[in-house]
C-alpha positions, 0 to 999 in steps of 0.5 A: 384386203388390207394396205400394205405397211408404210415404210419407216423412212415414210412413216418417220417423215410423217411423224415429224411433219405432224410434231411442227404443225402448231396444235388445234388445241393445246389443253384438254379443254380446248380440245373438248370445245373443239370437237364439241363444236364440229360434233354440233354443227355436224348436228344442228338443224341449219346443217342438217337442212344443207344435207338433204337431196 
C-alpha cells in the first residue's frame, strides 16, 4: 500500500531545510568522484570481507 502524501506546508519545510544544508558537491565532477568513491568501497575486498556472516 502506498503512504499517504506529505502535506505541502511539511513538504515546503523540508524543501527549505535541504537548500540551507551546504552541498556535498558542487560540480559535476566532484559529484561524480563522490559517488564513485561510495560505490567503490561499497565494493572493495576489505569491505566486502566485513560483509560476510
Amino acid at each position: 500500500m502506498a503512504a499517504a502524501a506529505v502535506p505541502l506546508v511539511q513538504l515546503e519545510r523540508w524543501l527549505q531545510d535541504r537548500a540551507e544544508r551546504r552541498p556535498v558537491a558542487t560540480s559535476l565532477p566532484t559529484l561524480n568522484g563522490y559517488m564513485a568513491a561510495i560505490v567503490a568501497g561499497l565494493v572493495s575486498p576489505c569491505h566486502a570481507n566485513s560483509l560476510e556472516l
